[in-house]
C-alpha positions as CSV (number, residue, x, y, z in Angstrom):
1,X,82.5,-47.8,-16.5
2,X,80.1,-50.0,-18.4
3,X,78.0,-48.8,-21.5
4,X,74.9,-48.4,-18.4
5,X,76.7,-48.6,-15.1
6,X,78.9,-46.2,-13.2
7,X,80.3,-45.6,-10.4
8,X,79.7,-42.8,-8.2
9,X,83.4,-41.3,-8.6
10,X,82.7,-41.4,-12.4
11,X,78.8,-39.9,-12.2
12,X,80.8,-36.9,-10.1
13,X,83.3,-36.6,-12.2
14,X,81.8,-36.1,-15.1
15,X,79.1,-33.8,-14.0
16,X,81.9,-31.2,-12.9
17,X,83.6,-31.7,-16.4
18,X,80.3,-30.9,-17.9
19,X,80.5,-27.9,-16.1
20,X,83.6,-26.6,-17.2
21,X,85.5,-27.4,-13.7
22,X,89.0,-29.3,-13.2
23,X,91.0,-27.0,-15.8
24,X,93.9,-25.1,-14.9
25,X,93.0,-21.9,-13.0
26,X,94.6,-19.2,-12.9
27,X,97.0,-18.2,-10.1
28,X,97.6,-14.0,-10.4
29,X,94.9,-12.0,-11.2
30,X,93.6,-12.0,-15.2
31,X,93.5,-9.0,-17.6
32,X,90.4,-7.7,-18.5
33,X,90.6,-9.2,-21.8
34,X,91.5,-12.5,-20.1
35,X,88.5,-12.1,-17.7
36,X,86.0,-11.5,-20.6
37,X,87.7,-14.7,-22.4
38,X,86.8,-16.7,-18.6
39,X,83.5,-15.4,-18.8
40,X,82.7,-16.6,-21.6
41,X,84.1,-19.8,-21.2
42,X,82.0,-20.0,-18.1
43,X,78.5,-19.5,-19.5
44,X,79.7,-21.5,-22.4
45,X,79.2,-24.4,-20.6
46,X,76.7,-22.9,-17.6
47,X,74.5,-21.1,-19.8
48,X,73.3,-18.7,-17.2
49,X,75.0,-16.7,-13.4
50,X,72.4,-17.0,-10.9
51,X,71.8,-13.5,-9.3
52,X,72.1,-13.1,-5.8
53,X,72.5,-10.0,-3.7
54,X,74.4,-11.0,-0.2
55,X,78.0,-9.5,-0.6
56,X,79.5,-10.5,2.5
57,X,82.1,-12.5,1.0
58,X,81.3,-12.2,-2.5
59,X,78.2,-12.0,-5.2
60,X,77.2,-15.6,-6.0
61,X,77.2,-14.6,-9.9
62,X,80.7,-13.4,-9.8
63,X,81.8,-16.8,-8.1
64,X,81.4,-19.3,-10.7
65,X,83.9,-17.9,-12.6
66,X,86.6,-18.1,-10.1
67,X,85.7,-21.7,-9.0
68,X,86.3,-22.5,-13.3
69,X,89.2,-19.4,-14.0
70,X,90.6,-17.9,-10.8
71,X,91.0,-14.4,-9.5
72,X,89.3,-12.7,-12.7
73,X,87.6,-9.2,-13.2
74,X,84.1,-9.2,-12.0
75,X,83.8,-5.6,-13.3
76,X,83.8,-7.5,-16.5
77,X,80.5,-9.1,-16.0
78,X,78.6,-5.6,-15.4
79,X,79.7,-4.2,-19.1
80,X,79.2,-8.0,-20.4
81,X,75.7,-7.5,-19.6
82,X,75.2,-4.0,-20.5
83,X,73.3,-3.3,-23.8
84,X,75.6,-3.1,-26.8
85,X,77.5,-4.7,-29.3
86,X,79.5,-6.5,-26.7
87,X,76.9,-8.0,-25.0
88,X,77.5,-11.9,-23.3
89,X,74.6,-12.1,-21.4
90,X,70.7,-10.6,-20.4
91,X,68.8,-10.6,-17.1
92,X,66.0,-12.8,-17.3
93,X,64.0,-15.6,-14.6
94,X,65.6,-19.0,-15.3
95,X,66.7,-20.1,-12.6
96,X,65.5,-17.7,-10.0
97,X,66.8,-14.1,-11.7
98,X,70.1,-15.1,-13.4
99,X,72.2,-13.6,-16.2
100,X,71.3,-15.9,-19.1
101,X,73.0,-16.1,-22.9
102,X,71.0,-14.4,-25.5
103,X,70.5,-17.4,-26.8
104,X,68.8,-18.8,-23.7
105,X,66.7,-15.3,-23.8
106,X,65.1,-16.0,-26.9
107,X,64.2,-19.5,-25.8
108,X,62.5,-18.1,-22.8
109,X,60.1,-15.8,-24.8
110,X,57.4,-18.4,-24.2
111,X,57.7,-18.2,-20.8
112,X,57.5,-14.1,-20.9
113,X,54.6,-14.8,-23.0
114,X,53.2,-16.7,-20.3
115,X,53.8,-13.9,-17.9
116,X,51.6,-11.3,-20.6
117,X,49.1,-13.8,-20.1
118,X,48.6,-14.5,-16.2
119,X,51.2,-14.0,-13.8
120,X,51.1,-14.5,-10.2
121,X,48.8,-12.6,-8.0
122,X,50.2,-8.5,-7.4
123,X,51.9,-8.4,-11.3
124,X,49.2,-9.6,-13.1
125,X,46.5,-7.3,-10.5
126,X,49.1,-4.8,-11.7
127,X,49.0,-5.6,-15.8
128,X,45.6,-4.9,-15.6
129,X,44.5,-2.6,-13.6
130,X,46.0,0.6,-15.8
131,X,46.6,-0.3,-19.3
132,X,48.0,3.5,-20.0
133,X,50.1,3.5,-16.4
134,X,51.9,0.6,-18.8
135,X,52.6,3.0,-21.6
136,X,53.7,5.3,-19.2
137,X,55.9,3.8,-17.9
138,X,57.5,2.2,-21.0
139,X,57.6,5.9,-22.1
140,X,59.4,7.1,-19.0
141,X,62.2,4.3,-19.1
142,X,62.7,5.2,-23.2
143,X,63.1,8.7,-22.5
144,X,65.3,8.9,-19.4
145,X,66.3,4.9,-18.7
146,X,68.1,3.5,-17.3
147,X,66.4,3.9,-13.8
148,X,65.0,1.7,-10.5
149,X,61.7,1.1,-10.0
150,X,61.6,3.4,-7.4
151,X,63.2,6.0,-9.1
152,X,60.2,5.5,-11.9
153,X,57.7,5.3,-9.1
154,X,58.9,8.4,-7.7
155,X,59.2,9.9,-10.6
156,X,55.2,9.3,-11.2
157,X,54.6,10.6,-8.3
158,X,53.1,7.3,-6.9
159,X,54.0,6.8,-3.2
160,X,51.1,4.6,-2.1
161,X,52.8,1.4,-0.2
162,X,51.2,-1.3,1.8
163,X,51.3,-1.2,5.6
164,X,52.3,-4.8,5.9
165,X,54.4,-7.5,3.7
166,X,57.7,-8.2,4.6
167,X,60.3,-7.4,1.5
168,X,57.1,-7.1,-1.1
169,X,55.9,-3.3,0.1
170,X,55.7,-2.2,-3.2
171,X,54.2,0.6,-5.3
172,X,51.8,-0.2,-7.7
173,X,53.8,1.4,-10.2
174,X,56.6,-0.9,-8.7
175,X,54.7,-3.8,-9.5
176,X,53.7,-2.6,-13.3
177,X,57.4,-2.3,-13.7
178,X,57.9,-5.7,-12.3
179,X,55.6,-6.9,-14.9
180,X,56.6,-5.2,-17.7
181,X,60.1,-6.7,-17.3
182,X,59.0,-10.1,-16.7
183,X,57.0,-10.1,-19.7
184,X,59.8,-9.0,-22.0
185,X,58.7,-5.1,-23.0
186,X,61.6,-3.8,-20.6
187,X,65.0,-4.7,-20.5
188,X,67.3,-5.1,-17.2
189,X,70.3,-3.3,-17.7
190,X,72.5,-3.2,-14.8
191,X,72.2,-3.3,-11.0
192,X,72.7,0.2,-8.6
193,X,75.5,-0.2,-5.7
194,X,72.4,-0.9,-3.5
195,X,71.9,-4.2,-6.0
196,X,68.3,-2.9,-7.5
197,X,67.6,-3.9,-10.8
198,X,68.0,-1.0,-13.8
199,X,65.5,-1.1,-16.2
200,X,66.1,0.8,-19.7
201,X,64.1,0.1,-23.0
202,X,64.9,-3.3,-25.1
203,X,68.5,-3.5,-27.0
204,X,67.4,-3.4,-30.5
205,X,70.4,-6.0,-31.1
206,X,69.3,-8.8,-28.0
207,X,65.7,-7.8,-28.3
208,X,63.5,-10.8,-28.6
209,X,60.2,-10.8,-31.1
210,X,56.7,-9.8,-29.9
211,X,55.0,-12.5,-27.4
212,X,52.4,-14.3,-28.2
213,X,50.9,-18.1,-27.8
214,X,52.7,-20.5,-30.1
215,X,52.5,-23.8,-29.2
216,X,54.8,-25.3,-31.8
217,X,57.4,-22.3,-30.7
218,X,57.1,-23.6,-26.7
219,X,57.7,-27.0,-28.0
220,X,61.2,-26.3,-30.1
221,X,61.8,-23.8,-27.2
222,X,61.1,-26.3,-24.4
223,X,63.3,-29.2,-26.3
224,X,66.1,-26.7,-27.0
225,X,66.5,-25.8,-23.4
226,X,65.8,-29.5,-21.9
227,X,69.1,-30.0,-24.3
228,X,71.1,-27.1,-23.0
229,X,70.4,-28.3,-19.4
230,X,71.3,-32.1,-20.0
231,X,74.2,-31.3,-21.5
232,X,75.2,-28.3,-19.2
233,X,74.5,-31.1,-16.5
234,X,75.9,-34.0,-18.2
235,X,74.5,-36.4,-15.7
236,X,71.2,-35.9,-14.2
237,X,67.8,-37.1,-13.5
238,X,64.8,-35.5,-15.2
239,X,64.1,-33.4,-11.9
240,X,67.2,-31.4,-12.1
241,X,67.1,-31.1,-16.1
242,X,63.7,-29.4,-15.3
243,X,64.9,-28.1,-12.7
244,X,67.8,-26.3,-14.7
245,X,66.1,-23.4,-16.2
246,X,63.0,-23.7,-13.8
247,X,60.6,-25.7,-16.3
248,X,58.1,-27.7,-15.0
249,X,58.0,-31.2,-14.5
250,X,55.7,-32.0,-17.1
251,X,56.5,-29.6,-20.0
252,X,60.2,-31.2,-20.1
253,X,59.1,-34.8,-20.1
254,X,58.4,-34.9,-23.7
255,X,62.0,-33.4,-24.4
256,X,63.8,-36.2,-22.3
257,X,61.5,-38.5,-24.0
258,X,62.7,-37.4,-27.8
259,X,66.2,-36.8,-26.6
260,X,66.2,-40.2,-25.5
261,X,64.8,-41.3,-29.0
262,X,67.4,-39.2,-30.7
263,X,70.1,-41.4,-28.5
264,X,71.2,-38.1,-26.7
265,X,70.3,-39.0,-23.6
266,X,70.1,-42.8,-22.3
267,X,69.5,-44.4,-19.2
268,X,72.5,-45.5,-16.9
269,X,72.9,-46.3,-12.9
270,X,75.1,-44.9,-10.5
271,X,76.1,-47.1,-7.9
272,X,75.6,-45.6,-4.1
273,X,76.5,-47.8,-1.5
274,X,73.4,-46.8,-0.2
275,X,71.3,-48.2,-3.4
276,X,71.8,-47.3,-7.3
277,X,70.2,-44.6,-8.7
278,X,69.1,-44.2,-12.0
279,X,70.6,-41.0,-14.1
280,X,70.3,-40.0,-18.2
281,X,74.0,-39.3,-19.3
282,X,74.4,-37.0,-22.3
283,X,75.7,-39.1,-25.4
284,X,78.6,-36.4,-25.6
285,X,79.6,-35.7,-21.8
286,X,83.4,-35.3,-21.2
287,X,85.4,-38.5,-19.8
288,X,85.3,-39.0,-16.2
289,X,88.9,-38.2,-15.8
290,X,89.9,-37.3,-12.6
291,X,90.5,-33.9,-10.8
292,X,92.9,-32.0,-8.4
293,X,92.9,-29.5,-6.4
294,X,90.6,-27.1,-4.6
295,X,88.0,-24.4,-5.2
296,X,85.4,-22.6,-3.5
297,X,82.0,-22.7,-4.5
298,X,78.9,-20.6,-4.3
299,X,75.9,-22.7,-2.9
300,X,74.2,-20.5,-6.2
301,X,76.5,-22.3,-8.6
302,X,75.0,-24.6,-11.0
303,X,76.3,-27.9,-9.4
304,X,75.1,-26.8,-6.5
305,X,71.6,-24.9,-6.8
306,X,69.5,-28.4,-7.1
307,X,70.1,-28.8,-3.7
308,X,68.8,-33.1,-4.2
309,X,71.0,-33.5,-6.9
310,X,74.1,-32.3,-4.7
311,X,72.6,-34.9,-1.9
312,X,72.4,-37.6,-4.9
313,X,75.7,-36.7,-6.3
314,X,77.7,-35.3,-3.7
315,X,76.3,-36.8,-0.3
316,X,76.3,-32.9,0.7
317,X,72.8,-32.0,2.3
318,X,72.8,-28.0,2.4
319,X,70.4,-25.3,4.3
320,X,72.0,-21.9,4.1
321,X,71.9,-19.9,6.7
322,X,70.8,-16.2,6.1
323,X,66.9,-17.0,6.4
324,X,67.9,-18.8,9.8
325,X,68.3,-17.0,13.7
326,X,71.8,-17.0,14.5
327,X,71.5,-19.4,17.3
328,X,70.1,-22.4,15.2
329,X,72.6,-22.0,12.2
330,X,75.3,-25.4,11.9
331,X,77.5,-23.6,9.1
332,X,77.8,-20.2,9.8
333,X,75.4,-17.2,7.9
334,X,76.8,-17.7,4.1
335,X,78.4,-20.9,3.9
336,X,80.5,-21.6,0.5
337,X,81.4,-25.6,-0.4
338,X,84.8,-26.3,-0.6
339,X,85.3,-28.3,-3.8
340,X,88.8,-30.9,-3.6
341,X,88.9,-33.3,-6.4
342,X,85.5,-34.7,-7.2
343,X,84.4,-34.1,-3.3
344,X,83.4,-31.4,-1.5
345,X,84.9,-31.8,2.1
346,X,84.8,-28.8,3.8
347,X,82.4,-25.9,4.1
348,X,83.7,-22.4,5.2
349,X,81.9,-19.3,6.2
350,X,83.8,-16.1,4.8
351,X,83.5,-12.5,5.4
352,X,85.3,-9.7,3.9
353,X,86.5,-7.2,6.2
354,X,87.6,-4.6,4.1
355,X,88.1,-1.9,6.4
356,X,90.6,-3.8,8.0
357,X,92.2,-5.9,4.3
358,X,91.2,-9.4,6.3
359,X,89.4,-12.5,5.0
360,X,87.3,-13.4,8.0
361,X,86.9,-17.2,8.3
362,X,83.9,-17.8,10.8
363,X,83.2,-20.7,10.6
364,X,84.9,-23.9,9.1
365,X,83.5,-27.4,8.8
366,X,84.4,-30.7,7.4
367,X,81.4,-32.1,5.8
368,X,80.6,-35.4,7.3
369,X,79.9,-37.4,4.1
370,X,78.0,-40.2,5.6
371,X,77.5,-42.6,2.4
372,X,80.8,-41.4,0.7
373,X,83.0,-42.0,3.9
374,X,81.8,-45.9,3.5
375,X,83.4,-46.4,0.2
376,X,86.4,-43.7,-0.2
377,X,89.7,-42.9,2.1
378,X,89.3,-39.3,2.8
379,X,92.1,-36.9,3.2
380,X,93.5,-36.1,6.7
381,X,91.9,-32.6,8.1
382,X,95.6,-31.4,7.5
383,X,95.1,-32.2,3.7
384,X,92.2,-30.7,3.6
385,X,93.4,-27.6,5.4
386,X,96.2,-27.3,3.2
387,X,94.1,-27.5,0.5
388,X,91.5,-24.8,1.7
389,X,94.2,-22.2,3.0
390,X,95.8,-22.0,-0.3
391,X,92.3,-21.8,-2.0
392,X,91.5,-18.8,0.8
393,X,94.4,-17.0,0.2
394,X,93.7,-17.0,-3.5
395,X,90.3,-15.6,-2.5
396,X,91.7,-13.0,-0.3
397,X,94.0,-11.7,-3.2
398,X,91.0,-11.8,-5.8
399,X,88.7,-10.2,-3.2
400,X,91.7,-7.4,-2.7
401,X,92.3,-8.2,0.9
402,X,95.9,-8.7,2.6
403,X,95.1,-11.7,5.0
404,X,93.4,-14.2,6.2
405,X,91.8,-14.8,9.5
406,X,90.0,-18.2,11.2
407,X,88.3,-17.6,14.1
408,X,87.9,-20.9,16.4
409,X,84.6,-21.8,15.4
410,X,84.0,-25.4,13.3
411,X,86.4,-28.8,13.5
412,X,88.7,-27.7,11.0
413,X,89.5,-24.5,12.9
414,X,92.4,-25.2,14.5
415,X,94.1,-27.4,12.0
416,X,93.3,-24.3,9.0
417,X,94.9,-21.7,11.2
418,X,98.2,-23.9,11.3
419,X,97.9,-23.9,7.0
420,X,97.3,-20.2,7.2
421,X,99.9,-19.3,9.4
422,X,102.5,-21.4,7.2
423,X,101.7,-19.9,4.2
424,X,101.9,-16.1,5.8
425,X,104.9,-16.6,7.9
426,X,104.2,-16.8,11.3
427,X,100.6,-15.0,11.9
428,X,99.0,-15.9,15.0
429,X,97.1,-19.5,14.4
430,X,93.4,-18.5,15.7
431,X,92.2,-15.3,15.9
């Protein structure tokens, strides 16, 4: 590695280091006090859990923890972001709705401000179209909180819904409590078994200060969080920095532009077969040492989520699968990356089955790696199998399931249900 040229193994390297991935995980299930300590370690470095509701394997916030820590608590999590003393982390929009560091929370006031100011179409209709229905609201949630937006409609006794809009038929009083979150004067406090959002009033201990415009506060804000992100990231171009906490373009260019002046950030190349591309490396990001072993990821996790910095990076091109019909899916419904060393060569399509204790594998696929397969041996799909069946039955035991099951669907099928079957003594290869 010269002082302004890497190589792509390096670039890789050193962006899963910056996010806290290649330490030793854990094998058997961690304590509670253990799990908190993971937790911890995990937004440490991530800064924020994207929030994502499909459960059929697991919740994409609870899986960034296991790819970094192992099989750890995810119970944790819901009284780590509870109001209180204890408290790791507060829902907020960062990057989509994620559980973000106080810290990160208070940086993001300008943004709620933003929100108090004009917001997109039906939450901003809905800021002012009652002033008092606000204070009602507020009123209701300090008096009886925490509670779901429907359970505050209801309890207002507003019903009113529109005929038509796919997933957005909401109250008004939905949308003033959609608002009043968004623009800080509510707090999100939990999530129902149904996964709706619990609003209660603002934890006098996390609670940012009042919103208002402040340019010189968006500025500090805006360079703070463009230097969380770079470093989070280690490796990056500007898109993904601004991408990181969902900033635009143009508001983070003058941070990469003083960070660059400050000599924390600098220009350097990463050389793809394909063509170099030109990256900012954080003065202080870890050693691109390398890594071993294997982990699942969620496609939510921070490596992944910029979906053309894992195509720069990784040579992975991603499309999940839930917003597609079944007949023109290629992976599967909910497909998760399978992470081996500083590649990702498999992708795998899981499904709890818990009435039955079975890790369903639907689908499995190596991924083709077209720029990466020019310039690296890969591992034999045996290797890789190996690799992934171990990894799975880690999963099954942190997921509290008893087995693991491939169906024949995907390339790596056939050769995964010989790794499974080895390590489970003799269960039947496909299912």
């Amino acid at each position: 590695m010269t002082a302004d040229r890497l190589t792509w193994a390096q670039a890789r390297r050193i962006a899963l280091r910056s996010q806290g991935i290649g330490a030793r995980r854990a094998g058997t299930a961690l304590s509670g006090r253990a799990s908190r300590e993971a937790l911890r370690r995990t937004v440490a470095r991530t800064h924020l859990l994207q929030i994502d509701s499909v459960s059929v394997f697991a919740r994409a916030h609870h899986l960034p923890v296991f790819t970094r820590s192992g099989p750890w608590d995810p119970g944790v999590l819901a009284r780590a972001s509870a109001p209180g003393p204890a408290r790791l982390l507060t829902e907020s929009f960062a990057h989509e709705a994620t559980l973000v560091e106080p810290e990160v929370h208070e940086l993001l006031r300008f943004r709620r401000a933003r929100v108090a100011r004009a917001d997109w179409g039906a939450v901003r209709r809905a800021a002012v179209a009652d002033p008092a229905l606000l204070r009602t609201v507020e009123e209701l949630v300090a008096r009886e909180g925490p509670l779901t937006a429907p359970a505050i409609s209801r309890r207002l006794g507003d019903s009113r819904r529109p005929e038509t809009g796919w997933g957005w038929r909401r109250t008004d009083t939905q949308w003033v409590v959609e608002y009043l979150f968004r623009s800080g004067r509510l707090d999100g406090v939990g999530r129902t078994a149904q996964f709706e959002r619990l609003y209660g009033p603002l934890d006098a201990a996390h609670a940012p200060g009042a919103v208002g415009k402040d340019d010189g506060e968006e500025r500090r804000a805006l360079l703070e969080l463009t230097r969380l992100a770079s470093t989070a990231l280690g490796i990056a171009t500007p898109a993904s920095i601004a991408d990181y906490f969902r900033l635009p373009r143009g508001d983070v260019a003058p941070a990469i532009d003083a960070l660059q002046a400050a000599g924390e950030l600098r220009p350097v190349t990463v050389a793809r077969p394909d063509g170099d591309v030109p990256m900012l490396l954080r003065e202080d990001a870890p050693a691109p040492t390398p890594l071993r072993g294997g982990a699942l990821m969620s496609p939510f996790d921070p490596v992944a989520f910029h979906r053309p910095r894992l195509e720069s990076l990784f040579d992975v091109v991603y499309r999940i699968g839930i917003y597609t019909p079944r007949e023109k899916r290629t992976h599967g419904y909910y497909a998760l990356p399978f992470l081996l060393g500083d590649r990702f060569e498999a992708r795998v399509d899981l499904r709890a089955d818990r009435a039955r204790g079975v890790l369903e594998v639907c689908e499995v696929h190596g991924e083709p790696l077209p720029a990466l397969s020019r310039t690296v041996r890969r591992p034999p799909s045996e290797a890789v199998a190996a690799e992934l069946a171990a990894e799975l039955e880690r999963a099954a035991r942190w997921q509290g399931l008893d087995a693991v099951e491939v169906l024949d669907r995907g390339d790596l099928a056939v050769p995964l249900a010989r790794a499974v079957r080895d390590l489970a003594g003799g269960a039947p290869p496909v299912a």
